[in-house]
N, C-alpha and C positions, 0 to 999 in steps of 0.2 A: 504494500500500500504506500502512496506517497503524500506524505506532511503537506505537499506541496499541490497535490489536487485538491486535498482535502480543504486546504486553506481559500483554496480560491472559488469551489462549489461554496463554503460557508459564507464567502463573499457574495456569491450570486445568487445567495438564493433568496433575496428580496426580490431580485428582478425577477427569477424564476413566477414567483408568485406575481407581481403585476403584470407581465404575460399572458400569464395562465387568465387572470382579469379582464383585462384586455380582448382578448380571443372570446371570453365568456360573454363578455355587454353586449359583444357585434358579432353575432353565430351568422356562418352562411351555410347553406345546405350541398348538399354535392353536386360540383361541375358550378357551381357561382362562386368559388372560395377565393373571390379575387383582389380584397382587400387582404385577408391573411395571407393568402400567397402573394403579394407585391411587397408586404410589409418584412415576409421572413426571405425572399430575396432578395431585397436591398441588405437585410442585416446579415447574410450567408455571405455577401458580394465583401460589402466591410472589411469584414473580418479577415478575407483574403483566399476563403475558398471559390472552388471553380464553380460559375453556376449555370447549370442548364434548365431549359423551364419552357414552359408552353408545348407548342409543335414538334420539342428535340426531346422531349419526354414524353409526350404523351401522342397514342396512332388514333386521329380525331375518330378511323369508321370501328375502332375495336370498343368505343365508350357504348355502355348501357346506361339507359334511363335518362339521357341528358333531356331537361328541360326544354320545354319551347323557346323559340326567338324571344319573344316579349318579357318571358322569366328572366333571359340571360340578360337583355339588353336592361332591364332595368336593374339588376344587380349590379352589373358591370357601371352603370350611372351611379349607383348607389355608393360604391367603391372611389371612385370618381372624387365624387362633391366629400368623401369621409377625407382625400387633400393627402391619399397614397403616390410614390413614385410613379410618373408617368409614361415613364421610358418603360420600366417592371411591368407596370398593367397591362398595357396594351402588348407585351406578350401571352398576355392572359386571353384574348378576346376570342369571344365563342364558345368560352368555356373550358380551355386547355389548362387548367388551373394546376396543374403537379409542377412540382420544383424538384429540383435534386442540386445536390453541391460536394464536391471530391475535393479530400484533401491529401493529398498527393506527398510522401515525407521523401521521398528522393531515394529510398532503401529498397532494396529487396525484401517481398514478404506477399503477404495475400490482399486481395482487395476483401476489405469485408463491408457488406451494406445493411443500414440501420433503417427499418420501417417505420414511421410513426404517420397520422393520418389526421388529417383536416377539419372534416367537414361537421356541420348539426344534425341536428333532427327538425319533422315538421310538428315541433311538440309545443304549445301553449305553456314559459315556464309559470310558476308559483309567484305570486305578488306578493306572501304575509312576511310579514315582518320574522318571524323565525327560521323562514327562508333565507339560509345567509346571504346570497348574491344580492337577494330583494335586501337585506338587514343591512348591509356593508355599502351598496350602493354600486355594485353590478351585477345588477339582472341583466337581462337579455334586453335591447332596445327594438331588437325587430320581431313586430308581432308576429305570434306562429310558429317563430325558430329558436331551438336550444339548444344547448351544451350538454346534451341530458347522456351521456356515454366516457366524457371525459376525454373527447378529442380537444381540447382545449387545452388539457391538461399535458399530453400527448405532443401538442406541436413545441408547446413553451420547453420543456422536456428537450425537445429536438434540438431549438436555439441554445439552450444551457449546455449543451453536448457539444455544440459547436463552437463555441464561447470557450471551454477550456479545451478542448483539444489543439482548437489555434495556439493559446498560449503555453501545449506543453506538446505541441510538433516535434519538437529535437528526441522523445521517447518514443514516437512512432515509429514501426514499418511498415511497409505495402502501402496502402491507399485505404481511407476512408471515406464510404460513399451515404450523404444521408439521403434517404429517401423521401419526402414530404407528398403524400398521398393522399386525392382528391378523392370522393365520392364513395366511402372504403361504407358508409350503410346503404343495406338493399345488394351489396357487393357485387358495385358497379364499376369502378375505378380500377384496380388492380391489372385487370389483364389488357388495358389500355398501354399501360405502364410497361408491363410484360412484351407484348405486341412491338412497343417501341424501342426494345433492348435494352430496358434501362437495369436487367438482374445481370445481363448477358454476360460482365466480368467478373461478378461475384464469387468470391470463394468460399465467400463464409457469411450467413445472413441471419439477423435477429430483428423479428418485428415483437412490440412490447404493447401493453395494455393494464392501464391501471383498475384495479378491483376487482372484476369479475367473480366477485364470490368469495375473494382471498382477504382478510383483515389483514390491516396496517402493520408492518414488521414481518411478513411472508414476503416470499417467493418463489415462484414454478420457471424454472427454470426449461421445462419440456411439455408444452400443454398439446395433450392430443387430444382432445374432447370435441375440435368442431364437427361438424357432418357437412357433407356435401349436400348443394343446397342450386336450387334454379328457382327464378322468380318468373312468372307470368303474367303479363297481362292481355284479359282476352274482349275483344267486342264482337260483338253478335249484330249482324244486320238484319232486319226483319222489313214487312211493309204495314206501315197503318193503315186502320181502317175502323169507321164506328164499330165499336162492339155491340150496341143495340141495333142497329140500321143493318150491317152488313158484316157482322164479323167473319164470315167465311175468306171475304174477299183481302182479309192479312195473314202476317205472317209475324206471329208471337215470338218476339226476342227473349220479351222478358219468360214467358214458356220454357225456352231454349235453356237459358239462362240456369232456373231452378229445377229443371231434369240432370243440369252438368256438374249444380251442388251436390246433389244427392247420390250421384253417380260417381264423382270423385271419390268422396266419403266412403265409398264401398269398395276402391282398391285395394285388391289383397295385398297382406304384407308379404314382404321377401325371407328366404327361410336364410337366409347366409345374414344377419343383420336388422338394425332397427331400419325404419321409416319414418316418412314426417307428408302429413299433406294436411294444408289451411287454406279456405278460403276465405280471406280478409275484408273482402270487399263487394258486395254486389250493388250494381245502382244502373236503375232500368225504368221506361217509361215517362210518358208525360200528365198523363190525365188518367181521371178515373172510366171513361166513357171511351178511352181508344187504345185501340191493339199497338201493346209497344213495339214500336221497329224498332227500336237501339237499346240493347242490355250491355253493360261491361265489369267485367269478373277480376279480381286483384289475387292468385293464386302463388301459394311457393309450395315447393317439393323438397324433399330433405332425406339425406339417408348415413348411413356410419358409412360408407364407400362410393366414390363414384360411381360404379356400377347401379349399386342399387336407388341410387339418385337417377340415374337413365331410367331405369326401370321404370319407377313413380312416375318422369315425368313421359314418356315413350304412353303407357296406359295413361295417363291425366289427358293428352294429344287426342287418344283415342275415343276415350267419353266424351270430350267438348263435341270432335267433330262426328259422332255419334247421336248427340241433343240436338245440334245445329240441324242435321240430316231428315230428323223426326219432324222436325217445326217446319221445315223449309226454308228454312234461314243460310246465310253465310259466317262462318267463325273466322277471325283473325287473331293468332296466337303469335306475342311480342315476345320474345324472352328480355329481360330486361335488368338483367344480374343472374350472375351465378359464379360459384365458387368449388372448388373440388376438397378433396380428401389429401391429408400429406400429415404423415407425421414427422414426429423432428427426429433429427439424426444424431443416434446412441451418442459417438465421440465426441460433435462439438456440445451436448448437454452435460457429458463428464467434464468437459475444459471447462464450461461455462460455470458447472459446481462449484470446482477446485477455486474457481475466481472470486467467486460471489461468498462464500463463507467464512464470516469472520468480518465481514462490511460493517461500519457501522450503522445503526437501524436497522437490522434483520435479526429477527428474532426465530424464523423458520427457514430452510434451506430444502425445498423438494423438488427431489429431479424428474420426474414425469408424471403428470396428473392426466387421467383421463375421464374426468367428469364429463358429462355433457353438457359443452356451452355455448348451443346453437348453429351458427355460424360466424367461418369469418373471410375478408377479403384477402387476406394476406396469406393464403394457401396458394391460392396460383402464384403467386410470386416465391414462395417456398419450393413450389413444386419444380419450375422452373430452372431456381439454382441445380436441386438434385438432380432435375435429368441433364444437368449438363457438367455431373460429377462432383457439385460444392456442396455443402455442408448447410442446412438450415433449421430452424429453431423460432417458436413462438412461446416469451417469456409473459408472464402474468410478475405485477410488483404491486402486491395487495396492498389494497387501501379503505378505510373506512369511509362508508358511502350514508349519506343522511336517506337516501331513500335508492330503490334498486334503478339499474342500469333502464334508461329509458322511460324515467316518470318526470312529472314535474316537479318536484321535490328533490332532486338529485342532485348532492355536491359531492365533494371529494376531499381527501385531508390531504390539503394542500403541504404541508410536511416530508410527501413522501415525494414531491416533488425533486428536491436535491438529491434524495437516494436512489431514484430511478436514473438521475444524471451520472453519479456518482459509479453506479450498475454499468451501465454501457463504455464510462468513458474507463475504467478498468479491463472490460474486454476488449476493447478497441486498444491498449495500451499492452495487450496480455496475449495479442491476435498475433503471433511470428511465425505461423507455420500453418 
């Protein structure tokens, strides 16, 4: 361990926390993240790392879910008038929101790449006063969008990694590459990133996530718990027509629609593994007196395997366009996210152990959890590394959470913010082989 990291995290972690603030007042949601992303590329550029960003990061036709024009264009305004680098933004425009930033020590050694991720949620945060952002005087200013996952927490984390590693460059090898990852909920982003070669030199890679279930003073050093996971979204075309007068003469979407819920729900599970199928969403129709012509369905698929994630979602294809068929309707199926299966790899999680034991603020030290904890974006970009022979790893750095991952009430103990710095900038120092 060195006195001398240790000294200078203690110094930064005031800033760490206004950051983290910062990031939390003004949430942008995935593929708009253009005020955080112009604000941590000017301060990656500073510092003296290499930065690449927008179109050299991110393959614009590999993004899912990206908003319409009018969402983009007004964030991107939004960003704008907030009085962000203008030269920065406007490599941002349309939505290309990923950064990345190499810091190159001039030795021989591995490149190794650090995930951390951006964006909000479309979640309404908490006004009351023992809501601490709302108590302390940053909530969220933009209606609708939160910080409610601790990507906030996550980018400032990034900057703090970057911050002392510039200043202790002379103990580096190989290259460090941080990653700043757009769109990482709904697990949209990722394989944009992927697509654009931005794992392609990686030897060694650790994406991180504060809380998930872990209290303050843990660490998981090897989480294998996500499942592979496909997002849907589906519209149903139908034709209207009175339902008193002339119902014959339509073609019921919204019919289509709730034959495709009830048939979903009745795929069989797979005997090699769990399964996941939800439908989140349905909204169909105009009037009570007319045959709906427009239904649309918000579906994800989920499984412990790739495979079995095909599976779900290959039958889920086959119901929609099975209701569609009944009705006489038209089905249009979006995938709109999706993420695979990867576990982490045995050896860099013993390196990553031997690192992390005996840090200050860690009170627990476990090397591969496989709880179940949904999904995540950062598997294709793990997966990536591996099939092209490097080393990858999804680190959890528990933290106490006021309320769970994805509510309104959600903060994070901001304390653990230096230790998660503290975490990475030792493997980054400890990465020579």
């Amino acid at each position: 361990m060195s006195d001398t990291l240790a000294d200078c995290i203690e110094v930064l972690a005031p800033q760490l926390t206004a950051w983290r603030r910062d990031f939390h007042r003004y949430p942008e949601q995935g593929w708009t993240e253009f005020r955080t992303a112009a604000i941590i590329a000017e301060r990656l550029d500073d510092l003296g790392w290499t930065v690449t960003a927008g179109a050299e990061v991110v393959d614009a036709a590999a993004r899912m879910g990206v908003p319409d024009e009018a969402t983009l264009s007004a964030a991107f305004e939004r960003a704008r008038a907030a009085g962000v680098s203008e030269a920065w933004l406007d490599r941002f425009a349309g939505g290309l929101t990923g950064v990345v930033a190499m810091l190159d020590s001039g030795r021989p050694g591995p490149t190794l790449g650090i995930r951390v991720d951006l964006d909000a949620l479309p979640i309404q945060e908490a006004r009351d006063a023992v809501h601490r952002p709302a108590g302390e005087g940053f909530v969220s200013c933009h209606a609708g969008s939160m910080h409610a996952c601790g990507h906030d927490g996550h980018a400032a984390i990034g900057l703090g990694l970057a911050e002392v590693l510039a200043a202790d460059r002379d103990r580096l090898v190989g290259r460090v590459k941080l990653i700043f990852q757009p769109a990482e909920e709904g697990v949209r982003g990722a394989a944009a990133l992927a697509e654009a070669g931005v794992v392609d030199d990686v030897d060694r890679f650790v994406a991180v996530h504060l809380g998930l279930g872990c209290p303050s003073g843990t660490v998981v050093c090897g989480c294998d718990g996500f499942l592979a996971t496909s997002k849907l979204d589906v519209r149903f075309d139908g034709r209207s027509a009175h339902a008193g007068g002339q119902p014959e003469a339509g073609r019921n979407a919204l019919l289509a629609a709730a034959f495709a819920v009830t048939g979903l729900h009745a795929i069989a599970p797979h005997s090699l593994g769990a399964s996941r199928l939800n439908v989140g969403r349905l909204q169909a129709g105009t009037a009570r007196n007319a045959i709906a012509d427009r239904a649309e369905l918000q579906i994800e698929t989920r499984g412990t395997t790739t495979a079995i994630d095909d599976y779900v979602r290959a039958r889920a294809v086959q119901v929609i366009q099975g209701a569609a068929d009944a009705q006489q309707v038209t089905a249009e199926i979006t995938c709109v996210g999706r993420a695979v299966e990867c576990l982490a790899s045995p050896d860099w999680v013993a390196r990553i152990v031997e690192v992390v034991a005996g840090l200050p603020g860690i009170e627990q030290v476990i090397d591969r959890d496989r709880q179940p904890r949904g999904s995540e974006d950062a598997t294709t970009l793990m997966a990536r590394v591996q099939a092209r022979g490097g080393w990858a790893t999804y680190m959890i750095v528990g933290s106490d959470l006021a309320a769970g991952h994805h509510q309104p009430d959600f903060d994070i103990d901001e304390s653990r913010l230096p230790v998660a710095v503290r975490i990475l900038a030792e493997i980054a120092l400890a990465a020579d082989s």
